[in-house]
Rosetta silent file (secondary structure, phi, psi, omega in degrees, C-alpha in Angstrom):
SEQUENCE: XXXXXXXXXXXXXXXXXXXXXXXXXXXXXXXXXXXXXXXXXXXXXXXXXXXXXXXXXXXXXXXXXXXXXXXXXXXXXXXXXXXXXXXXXXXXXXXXXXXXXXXXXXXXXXXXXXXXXXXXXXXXXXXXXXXXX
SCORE:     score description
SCORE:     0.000 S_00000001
   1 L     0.000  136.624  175.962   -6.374  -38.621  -92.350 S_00000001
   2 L   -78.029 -163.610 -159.495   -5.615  -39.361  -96.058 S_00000001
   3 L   -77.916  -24.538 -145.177   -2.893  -42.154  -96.937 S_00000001
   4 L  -126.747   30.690 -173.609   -0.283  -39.517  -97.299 S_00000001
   5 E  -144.614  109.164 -176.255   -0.838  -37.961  -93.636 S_00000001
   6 E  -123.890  174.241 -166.681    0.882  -38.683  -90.704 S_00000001
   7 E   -95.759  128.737  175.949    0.423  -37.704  -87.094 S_00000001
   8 E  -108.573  137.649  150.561    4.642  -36.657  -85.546 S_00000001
   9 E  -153.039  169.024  169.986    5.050  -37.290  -82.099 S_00000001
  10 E  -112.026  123.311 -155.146    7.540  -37.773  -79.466 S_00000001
  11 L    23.653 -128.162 -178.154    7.011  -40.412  -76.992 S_00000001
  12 L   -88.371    5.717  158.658    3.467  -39.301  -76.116 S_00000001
  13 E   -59.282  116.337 -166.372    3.867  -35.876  -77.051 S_00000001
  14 E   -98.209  125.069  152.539    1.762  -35.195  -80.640 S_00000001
  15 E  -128.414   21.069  152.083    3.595  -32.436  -82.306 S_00000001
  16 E  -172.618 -157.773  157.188    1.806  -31.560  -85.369 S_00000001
  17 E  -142.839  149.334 -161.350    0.508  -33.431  -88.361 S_00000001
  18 E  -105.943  145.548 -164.061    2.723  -33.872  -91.566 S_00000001
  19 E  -128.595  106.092  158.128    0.571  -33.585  -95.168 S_00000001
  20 E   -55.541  119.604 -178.260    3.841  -35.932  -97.369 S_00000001
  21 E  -113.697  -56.398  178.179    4.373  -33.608 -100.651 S_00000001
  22 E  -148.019 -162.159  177.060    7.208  -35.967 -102.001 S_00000001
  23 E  -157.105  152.465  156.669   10.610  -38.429 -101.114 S_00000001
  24 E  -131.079  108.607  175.472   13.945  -39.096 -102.857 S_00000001
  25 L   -68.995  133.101   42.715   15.472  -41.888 -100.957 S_00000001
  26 L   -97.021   10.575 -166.829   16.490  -42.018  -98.077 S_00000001
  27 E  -119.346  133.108 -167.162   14.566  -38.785  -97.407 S_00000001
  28 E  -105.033  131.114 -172.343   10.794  -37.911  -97.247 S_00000001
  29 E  -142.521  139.849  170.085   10.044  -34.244  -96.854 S_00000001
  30 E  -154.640 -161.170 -177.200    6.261  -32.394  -96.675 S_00000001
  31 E  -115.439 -172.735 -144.975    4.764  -29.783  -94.609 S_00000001
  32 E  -135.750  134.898 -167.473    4.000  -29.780  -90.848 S_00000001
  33 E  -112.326  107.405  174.510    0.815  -28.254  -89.506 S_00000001
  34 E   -81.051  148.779  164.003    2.142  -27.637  -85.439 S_00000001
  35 L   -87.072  156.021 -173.326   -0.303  -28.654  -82.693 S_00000001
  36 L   -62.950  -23.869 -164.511   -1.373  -25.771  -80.297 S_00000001
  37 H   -73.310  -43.485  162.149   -0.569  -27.629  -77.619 S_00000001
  38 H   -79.426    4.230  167.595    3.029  -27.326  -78.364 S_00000001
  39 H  -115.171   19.662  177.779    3.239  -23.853  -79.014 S_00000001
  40 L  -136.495   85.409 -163.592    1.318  -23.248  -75.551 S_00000001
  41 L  -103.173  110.077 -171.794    3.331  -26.109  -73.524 S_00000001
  42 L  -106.195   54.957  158.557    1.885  -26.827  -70.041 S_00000001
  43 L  -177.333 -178.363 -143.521    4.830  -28.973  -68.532 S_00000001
  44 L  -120.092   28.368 -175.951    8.135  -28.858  -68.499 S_00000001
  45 L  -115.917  -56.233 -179.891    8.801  -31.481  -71.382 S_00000001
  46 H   -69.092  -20.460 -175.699    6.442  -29.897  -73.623 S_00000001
  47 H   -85.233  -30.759 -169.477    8.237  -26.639  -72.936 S_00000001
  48 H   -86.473  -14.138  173.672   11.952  -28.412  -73.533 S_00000001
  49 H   -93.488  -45.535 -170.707   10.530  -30.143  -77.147 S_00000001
  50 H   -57.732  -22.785 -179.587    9.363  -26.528  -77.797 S_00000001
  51 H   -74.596  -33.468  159.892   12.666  -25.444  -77.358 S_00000001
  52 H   -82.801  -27.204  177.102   14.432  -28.310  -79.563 S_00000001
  53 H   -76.174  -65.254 -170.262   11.719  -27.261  -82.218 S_00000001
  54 H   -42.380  -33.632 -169.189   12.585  -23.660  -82.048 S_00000001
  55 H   -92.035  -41.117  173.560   16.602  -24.135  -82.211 S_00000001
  56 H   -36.967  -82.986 -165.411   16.107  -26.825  -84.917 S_00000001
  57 H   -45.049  -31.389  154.657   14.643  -24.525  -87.084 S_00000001
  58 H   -68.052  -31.643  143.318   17.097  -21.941  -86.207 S_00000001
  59 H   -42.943  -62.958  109.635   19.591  -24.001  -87.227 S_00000001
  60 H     6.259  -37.630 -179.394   18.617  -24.761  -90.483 S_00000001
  61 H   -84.987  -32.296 -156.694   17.612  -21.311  -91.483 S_00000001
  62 H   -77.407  -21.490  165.766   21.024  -19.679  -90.483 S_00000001
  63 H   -59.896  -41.155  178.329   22.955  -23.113  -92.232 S_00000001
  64 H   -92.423    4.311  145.635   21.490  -21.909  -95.361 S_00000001
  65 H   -81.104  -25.700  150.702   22.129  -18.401  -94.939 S_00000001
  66 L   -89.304   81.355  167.947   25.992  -19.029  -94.284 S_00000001
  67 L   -83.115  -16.669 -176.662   26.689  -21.620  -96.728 S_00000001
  68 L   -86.688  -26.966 -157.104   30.439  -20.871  -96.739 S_00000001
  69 L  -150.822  127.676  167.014   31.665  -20.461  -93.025 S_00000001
  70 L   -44.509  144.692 -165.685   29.568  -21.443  -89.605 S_00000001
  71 L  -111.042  167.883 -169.272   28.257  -17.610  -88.169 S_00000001
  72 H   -68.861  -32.582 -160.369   29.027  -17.107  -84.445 S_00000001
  73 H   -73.069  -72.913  164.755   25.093  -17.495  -83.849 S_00000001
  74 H   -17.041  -55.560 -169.795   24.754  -20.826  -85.825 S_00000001
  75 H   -74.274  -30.956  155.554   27.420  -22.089  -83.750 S_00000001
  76 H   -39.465  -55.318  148.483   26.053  -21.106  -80.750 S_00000001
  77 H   -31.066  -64.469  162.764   23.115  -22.510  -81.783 S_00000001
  78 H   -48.031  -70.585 -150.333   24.744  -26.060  -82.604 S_00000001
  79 H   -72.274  -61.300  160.916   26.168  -26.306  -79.720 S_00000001
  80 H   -10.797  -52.659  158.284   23.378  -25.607  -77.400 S_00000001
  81 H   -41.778  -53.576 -167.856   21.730  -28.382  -79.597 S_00000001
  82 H   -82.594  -72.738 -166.219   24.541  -30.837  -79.238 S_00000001
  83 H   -36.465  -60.900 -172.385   24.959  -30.139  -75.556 S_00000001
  84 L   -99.630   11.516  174.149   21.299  -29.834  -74.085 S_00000001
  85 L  -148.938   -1.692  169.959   19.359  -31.978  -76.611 S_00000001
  86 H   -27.000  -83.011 -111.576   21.583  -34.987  -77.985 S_00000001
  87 H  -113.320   25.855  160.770   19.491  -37.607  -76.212 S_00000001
  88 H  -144.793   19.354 -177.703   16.112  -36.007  -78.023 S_00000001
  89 L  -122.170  -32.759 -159.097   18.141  -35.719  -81.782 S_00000001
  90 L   -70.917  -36.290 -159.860   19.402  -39.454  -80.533 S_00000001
  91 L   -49.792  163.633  175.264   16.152  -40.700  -79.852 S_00000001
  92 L   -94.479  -23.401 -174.793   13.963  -43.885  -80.740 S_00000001
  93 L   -93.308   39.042 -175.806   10.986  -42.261  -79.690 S_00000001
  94 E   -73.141  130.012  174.182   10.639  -40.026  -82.839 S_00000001
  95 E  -153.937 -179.807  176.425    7.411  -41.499  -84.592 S_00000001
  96 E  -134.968  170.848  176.841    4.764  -40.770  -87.348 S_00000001
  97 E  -135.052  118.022 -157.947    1.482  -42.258  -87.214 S_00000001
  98 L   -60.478  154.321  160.745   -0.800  -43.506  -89.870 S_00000001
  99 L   -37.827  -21.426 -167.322   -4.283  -42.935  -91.387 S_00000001
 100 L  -116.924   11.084 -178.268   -5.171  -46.658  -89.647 S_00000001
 101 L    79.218   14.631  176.771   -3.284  -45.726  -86.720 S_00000001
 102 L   -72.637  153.795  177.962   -0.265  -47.392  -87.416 S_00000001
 103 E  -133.581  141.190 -170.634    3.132  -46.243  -85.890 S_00000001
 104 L  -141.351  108.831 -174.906    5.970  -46.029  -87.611 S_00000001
 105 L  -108.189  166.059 -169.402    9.238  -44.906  -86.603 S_00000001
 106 E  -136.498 -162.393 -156.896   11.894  -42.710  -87.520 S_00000001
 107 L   -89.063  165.845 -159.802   14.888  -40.713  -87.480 S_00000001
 108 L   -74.249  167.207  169.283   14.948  -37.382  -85.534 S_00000001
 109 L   -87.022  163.142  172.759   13.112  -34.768  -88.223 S_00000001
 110 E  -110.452   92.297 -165.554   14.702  -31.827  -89.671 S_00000001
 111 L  -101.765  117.620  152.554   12.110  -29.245  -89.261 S_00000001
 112 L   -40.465  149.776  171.547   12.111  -25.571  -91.146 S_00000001
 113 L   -87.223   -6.329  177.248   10.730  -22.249  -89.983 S_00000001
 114 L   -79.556   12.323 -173.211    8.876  -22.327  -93.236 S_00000001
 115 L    52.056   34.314  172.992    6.536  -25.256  -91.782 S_00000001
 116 E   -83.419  162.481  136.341    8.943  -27.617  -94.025 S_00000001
 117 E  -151.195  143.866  164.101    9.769  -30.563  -92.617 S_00000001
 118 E  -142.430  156.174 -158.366   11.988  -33.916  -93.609 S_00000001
 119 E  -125.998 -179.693  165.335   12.153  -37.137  -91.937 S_00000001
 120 L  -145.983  144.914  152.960   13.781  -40.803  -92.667 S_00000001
 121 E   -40.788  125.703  161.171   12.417  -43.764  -91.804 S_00000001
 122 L   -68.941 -106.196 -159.235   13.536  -45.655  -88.398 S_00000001
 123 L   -77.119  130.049  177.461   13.369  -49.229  -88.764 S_00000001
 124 H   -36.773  -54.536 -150.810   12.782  -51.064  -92.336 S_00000001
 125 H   -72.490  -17.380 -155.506   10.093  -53.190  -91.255 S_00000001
 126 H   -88.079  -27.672 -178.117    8.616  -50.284  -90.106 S_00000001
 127 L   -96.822  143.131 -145.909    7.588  -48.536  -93.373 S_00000001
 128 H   -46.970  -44.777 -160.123    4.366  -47.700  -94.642 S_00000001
 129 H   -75.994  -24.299 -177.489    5.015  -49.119  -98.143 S_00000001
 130 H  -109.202   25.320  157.574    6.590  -52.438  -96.525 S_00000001
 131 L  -128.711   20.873  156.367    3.662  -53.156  -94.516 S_00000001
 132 L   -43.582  -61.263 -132.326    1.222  -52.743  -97.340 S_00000001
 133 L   -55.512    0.000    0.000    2.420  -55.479  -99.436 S_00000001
């Protein structure tokens, strides 16, 4: 992996690898490569993250297609989010993983259908630049 390449996963799920194009802080955003394994999901975890990736993304396209007023679907959408996936937008075990194998975690990502994706950093201590130094 180059320096500027991370691994995403959830707990021990890997679910693609992110190629970093740029950041304005707080937010880092580049594109997302999915692994196969998550668009072929052989348990019933990996099929419930495919299912928070899929509504994410639906979210996100149809927020920027309504910019003035929430659409029936969007909301539907939201809520289905907020209801059945809170405790996997909540989570700690969001994480990215380094060219040297380091892990470093973060906030849940905001992933695109356009193979976009942007993250934030979890914990300060945590980030690639402040365990260079």
């Amino acid at each position: 992996m180059q320096q500027n390449q991370y691994e995403l996963y959830f707990g021990a799920m890997k679910i693609g690898v992110i190629d970093q194009i740029d950041s304005d802080f707080p937010n880092l955003w580049g594109k997302i490569t999915y692994d196969l394994a998550l668009s072929e999901p052989r348990s019933e975890a990996g099929a419930r993250l495919l299912r928070f990736v899929t509504l994410n993304q639906e979210s996100i396209r149809l927020a920027e297609l309504e910019k003035e007023q929430e659409s029936e679907r969007e909301k539907a959408v939201n809520d289905e989010l907020a209801a059945d996936f809170n405790d996997l937008i909540e989570s700690e075990d969001w994480r990215l993983i380094d060219a040297h194998g380091q892990a470093h975690p973060i906030l849940c990502p905001i992933l695109r259908d356009s193979g976009e994706i942007v993250w934030r950093w979890g914990a300060i201590e945590a980030r690639p630049e402040a365990s260079e130094g």
